[in-house]
C-alpha positions in Angstrom: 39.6 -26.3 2.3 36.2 -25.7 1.2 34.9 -29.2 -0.1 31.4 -29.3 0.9 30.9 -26.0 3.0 30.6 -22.5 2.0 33.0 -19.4 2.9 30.2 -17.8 4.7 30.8 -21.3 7.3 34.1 -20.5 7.4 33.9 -17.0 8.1 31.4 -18.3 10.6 33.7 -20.8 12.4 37.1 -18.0 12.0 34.3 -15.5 14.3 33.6 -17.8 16.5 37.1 -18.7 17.5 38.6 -15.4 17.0 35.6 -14.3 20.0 36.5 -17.0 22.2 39.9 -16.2 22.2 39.2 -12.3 23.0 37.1 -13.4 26.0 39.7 -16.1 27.0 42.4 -13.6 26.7 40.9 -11.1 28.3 39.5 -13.3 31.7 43.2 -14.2 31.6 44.6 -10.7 31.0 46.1 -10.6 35.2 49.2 -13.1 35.7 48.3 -15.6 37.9 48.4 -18.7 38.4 45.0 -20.6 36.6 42.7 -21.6 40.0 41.4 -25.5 39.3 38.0 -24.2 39.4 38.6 -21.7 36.4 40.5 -24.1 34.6 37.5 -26.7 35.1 34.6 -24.1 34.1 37.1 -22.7 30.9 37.3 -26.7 30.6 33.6 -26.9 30.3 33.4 -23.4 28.0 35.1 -25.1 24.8 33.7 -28.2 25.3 30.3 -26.8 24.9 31.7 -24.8 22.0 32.6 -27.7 20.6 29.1 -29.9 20.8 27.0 -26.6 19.8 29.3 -26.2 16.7 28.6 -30.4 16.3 25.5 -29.4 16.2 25.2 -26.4 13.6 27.0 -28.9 11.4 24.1 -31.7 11.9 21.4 -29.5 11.5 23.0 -28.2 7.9 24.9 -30.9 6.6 23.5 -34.0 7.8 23.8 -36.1 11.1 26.4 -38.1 9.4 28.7 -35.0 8.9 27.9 -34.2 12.6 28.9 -37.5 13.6 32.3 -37.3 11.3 33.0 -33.9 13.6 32.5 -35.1 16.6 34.5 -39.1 15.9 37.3 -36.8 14.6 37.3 -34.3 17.5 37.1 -37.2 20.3 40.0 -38.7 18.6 42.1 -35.5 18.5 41.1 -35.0 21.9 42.7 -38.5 22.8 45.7 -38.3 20.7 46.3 -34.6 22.2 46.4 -35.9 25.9 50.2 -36.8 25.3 50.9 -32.7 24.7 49.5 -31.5 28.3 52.1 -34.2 30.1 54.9 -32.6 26.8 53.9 -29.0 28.3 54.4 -29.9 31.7 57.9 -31.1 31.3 58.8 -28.2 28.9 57.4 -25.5 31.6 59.2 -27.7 34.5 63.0 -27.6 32.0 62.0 -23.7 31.5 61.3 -23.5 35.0 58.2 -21.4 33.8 56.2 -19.6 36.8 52.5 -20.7 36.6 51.0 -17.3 36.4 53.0 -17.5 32.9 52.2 -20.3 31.6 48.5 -19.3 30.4 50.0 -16.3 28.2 52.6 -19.1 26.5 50.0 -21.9 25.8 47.2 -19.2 24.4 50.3 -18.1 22.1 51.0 -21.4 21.3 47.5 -22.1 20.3 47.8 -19.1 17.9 50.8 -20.8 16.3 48.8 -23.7 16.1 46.1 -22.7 14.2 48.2 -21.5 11.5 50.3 -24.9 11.5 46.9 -27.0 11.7 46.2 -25.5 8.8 49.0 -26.4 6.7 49.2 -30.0 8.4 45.6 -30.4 6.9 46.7 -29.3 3.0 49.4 -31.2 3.2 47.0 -34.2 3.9 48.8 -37.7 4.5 51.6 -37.2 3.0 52.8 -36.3 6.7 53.6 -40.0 6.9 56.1 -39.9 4.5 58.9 -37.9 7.1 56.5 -38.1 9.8 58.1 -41.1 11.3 61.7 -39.6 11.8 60.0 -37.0 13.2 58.6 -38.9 15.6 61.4 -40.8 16.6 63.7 -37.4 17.3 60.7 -36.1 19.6 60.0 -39.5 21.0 64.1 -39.6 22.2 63.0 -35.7 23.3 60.4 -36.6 25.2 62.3 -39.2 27.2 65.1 -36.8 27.6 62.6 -34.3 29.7 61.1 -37.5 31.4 64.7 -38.0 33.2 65.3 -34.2 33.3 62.3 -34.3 35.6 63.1 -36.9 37.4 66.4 -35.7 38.4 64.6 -32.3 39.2 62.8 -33.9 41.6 65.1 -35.2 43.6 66.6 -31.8 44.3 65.2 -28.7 46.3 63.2 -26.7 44.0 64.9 -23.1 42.7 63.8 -20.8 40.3 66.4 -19.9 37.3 67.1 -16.6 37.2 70.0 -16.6 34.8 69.7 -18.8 31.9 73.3 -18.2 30.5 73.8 -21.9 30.6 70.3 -23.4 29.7 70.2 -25.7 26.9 68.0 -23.7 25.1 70.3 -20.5 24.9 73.0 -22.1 24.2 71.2 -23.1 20.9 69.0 -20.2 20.1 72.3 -17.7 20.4 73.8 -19.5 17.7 71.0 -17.9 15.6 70.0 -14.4 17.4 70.2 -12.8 20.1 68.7 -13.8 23.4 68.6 -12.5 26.9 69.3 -14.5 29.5 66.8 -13.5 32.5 62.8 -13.3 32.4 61.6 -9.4 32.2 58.2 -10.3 33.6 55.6 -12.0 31.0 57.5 -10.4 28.2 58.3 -12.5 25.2 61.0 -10.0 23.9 63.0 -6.7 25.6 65.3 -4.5 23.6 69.0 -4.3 24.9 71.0 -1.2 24.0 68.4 -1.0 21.2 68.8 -4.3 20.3 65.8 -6.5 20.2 66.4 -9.8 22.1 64.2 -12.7 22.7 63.5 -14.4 26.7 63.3 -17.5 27.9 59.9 -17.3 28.0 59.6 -17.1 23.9 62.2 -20.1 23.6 59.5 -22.1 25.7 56.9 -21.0 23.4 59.2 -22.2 20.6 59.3 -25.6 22.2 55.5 -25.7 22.6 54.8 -25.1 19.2 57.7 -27.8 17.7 55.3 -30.0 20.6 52.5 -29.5 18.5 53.7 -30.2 15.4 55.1 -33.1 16.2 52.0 -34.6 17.7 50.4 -33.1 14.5 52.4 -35.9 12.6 50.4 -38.4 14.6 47.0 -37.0 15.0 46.4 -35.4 11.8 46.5 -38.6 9.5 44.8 -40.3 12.1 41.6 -37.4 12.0 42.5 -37.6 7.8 41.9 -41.5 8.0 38.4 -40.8 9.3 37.4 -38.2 6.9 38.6 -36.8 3.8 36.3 -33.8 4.0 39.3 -30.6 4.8 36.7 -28.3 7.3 36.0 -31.0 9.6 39.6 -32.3 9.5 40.6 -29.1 10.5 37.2 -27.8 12.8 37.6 -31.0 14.8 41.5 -30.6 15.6 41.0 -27.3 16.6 38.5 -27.2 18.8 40.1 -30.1 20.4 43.3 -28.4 21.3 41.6 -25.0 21.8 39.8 -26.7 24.9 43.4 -28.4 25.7 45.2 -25.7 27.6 42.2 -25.8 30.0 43.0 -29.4 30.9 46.4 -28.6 31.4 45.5 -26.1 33.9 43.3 -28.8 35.7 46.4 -31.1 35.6 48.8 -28.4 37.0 46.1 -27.2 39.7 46.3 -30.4 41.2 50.0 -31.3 40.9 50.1 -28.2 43.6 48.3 -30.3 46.2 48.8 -34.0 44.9 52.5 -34.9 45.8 52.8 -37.8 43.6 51.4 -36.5 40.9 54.8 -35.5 39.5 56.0 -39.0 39.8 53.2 -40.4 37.3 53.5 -37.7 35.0 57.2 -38.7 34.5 56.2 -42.2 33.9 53.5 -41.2 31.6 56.2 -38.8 29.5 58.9 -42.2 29.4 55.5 -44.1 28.2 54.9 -41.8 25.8 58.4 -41.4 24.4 58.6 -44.7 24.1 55.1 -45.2 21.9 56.1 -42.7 20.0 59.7 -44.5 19.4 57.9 -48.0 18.7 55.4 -46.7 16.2 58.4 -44.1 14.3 60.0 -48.0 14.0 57.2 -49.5 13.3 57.2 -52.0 16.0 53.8 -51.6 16.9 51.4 -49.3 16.5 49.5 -48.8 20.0 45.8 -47.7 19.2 44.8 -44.7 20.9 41.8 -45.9 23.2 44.6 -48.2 24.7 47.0 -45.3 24.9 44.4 -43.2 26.7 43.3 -45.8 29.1 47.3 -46.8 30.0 47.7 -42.5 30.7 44.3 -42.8 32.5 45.2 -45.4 34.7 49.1 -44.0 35.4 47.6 -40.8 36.1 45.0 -42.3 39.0 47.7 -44.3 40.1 48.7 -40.8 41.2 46.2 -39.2 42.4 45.1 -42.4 44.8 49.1 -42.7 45.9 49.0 -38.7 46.9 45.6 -39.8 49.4 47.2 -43.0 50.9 50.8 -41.3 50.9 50.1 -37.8 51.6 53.3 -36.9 53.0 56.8 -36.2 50.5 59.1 -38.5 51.2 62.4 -36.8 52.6 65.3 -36.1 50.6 
């Protein structure tokens, strides 16, 4: 993990993430729903982070090493774009409230961390089962596309009992779970029995998420450098700065009615890339990935201006 750095660097970068996270946790400590203009300024917070870090690197390793960080961070950045429209569908099965949904994704990113880290030691070797891996998720992810799409064509309810929810009836098959949401809590004991909520399977869900887009990213990062602390200082400051774009994304799918309908097209076009390149069909590079999500997603937002008004059910 070393390489080329020092543990002092390490220590350093472990500080600065474990302080960010304090401070994030803490601004987010109320449960509420994430305003677009905090999720834009928190947007702007670990993007910053992430140049100033760039920049220690440059001034004490070399610009080139800089310039490694930052081509591996832009590209995590890209490839990670796929999770937020992933985390919308899994909050949208879990019919997860939004003033929850900060609390699971900074968990998540906790898990993450940790699974970064061994993604990164195991190196590219990832490719070896990586494409099955892909192709289950990819078959996944078009599952919650039409889940989502049949969701929207009813009147929206909250689940209060989830006796019957997919995820329950797998999770009881291994330990206990309780059936309703007891407020943000991830776990409630029932006559002294500990049993995990809802809202901890979603958190599961998130995390497999991420490790399955770990498959993809990962070697990708790997194939631009071998050195292990940029590998893994560039993925995660890229994903630490991802929840906040989710936020921006879910902020305005509140006022943007066709929002929804893009993001489902954008999950079938991502289950589907992901089902070509676990095949090996083709391979779509990710500029050309990003731009296809880019230009779905302002097909969106310019159809929820001309067409302001929800079609009747």
């Amino acid at each position: 993990m070393l390489g080329e750095y020092s543990g002092l660097e390490i220590v350093l970068f472990c500080g600065i993430v474990i302080v960010a996270l304090i401070v994030d946790l803490y601004a987010h400590k109320a449960d509420k729903a994430i305003s677009m203009r905090d999720a834009a300024l928190w947007s702007t917070f670990w993007i910053l982070l992430a140049l100033g870090f760039a920049w220690y690197i440059a001034v004490t390793h070399g610009k080139d090493h800089g310039a490694l960080f930052m081509a591996g961070y832009l590209l995590e950045k890209s490839l990670s774009m796929d999770n937020l429209f992933v985390f919308m569908a899994v909050f949208a099965s879990f019919s997860v409230k939004d003033e929850f949904q900060h609390r699971i994704l900074y968990y998540g990113i906790l898990g993450a961390l940790i699974l970064r880290l061994l993604f990164v030691s195991i190196g590219t070797s990832l490719l070896v089962f990586g494409k099955w891996a892909l192709i289950g998720f990819g078959l996944f992810v078009l599952w919650t596309a039409w889940k989502m799409w049949e969701q929207s064509h009813k009147e929206e309810e909250e689940i209060v009992d989830y006796t019957n929810h997919w995820s329950l009836r797998i999770a009881r098959r291994f330990f206990p779970v309780y059936p309703k949401v007891e407020n943000h809590n991830f776990f409630v004991r029932v006559n002294g029995v500990l049993h995990c909520t809802p809202l901890f399977l979603c958190l599961i869900v998130v995390e497999i998420a991420d490790v399955m887009f770990a498959f993809d990213s990962v070697p990708a990062v790997i194939a631009i450098t071998r050195e292990p602390f940029l590998i893994y200082t560039s993925n995660i400051f890229a994903i630490l700065g991802l929840r906040s774009l989710y936020f921006i994304l879910a902020a305005a799918k509140r006022f943007l009615v066709h929002l929804e309908k893009a993001v489902i097209i954008i999950l079938v076009y991502i289950g589907a890339k992901m089902l070509l390149g676990g095949f090996d069909i083709v391979h779509i590079p990710p500029m050309v990935s990003l731009a296809i999500v880019g230009a779905l997603l302002s097909g969106g937002i310019v159809a929820s201006f001309l067409f302001p008004v929800k079609e009747e059910q």
